[in-house]
C-alpha positions in Angstrom: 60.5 28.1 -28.8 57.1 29.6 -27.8 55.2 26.9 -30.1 57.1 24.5 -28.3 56.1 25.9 -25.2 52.0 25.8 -26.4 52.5 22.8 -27.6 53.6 21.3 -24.0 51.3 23.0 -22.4 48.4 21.7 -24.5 49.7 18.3 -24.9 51.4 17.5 -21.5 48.4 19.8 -19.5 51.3 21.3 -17.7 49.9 25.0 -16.3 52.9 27.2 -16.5 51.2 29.8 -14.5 50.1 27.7 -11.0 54.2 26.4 -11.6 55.4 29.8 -12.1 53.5 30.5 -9.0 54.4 28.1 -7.1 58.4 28.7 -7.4 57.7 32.1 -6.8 56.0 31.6 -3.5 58.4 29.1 -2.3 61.3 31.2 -3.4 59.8 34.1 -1.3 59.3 32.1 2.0 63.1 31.2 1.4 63.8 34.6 1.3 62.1 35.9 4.3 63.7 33.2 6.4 66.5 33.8 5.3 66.4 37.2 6.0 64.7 37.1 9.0 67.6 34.6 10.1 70.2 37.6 9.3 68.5 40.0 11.8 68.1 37.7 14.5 71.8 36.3 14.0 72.7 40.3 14.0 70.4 41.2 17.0 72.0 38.5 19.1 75.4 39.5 18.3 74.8 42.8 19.1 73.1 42.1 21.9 76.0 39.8 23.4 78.7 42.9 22.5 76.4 45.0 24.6 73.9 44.0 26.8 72.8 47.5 28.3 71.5 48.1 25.1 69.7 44.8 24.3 65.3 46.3 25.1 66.5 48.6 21.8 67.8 46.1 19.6 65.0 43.4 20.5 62.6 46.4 19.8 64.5 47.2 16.4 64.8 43.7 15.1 61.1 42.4 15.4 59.8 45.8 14.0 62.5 45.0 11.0 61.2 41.1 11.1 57.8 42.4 10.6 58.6 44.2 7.6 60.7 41.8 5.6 57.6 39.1 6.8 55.2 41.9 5.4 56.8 41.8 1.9 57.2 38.3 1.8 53.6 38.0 2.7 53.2 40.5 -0.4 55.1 38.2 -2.9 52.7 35.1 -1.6 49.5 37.2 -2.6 51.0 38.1 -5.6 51.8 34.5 -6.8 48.7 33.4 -5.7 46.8 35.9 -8.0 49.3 34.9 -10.4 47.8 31.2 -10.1 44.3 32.4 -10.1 44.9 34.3 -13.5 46.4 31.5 -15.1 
């Protein structure tokens, strides 16, 4: 299997690590959307069920936003010295 995999790569030119890369990067903007979708959708609810306490839970959800766009950010970096390396 891995001689076919040289041999691809050599005859085709395919780079497996900028593709590698490249899915990994795409699959971690997916995620922080994603996840970033879930604590807005949350924040919202809970701010509907109670609105007296809606300045806490905007300030809770964009400092959790920030963090789960701060590791998603990490992945990108990551991949893209992936891509250099390769």
């Amino acid at each position: 299997m891995t001689t076919l995999l040289i041999a691809l790569q050599t005859v085709a030119g395919i780079a497996w690590g900028y593709a590698g890369a490249a899915i990994g990067a795409g699959l971690s903007a997916i995620g922080a959307g994603i996840g970033i979708g879930k604590i807005g959708q949350g924040a919202m609810e809970g701010m509907a069920r109670q609105p007296e306490a809606g300045g806490d839970i905007r300030t809770t959800m964009i400092i959790a936003a920030a963090l789960v766009e701060g590791v998603a950010f990490f992945a990108v970096v990551i991949c893209l010295l992936i891509a250099i390396k390769s």
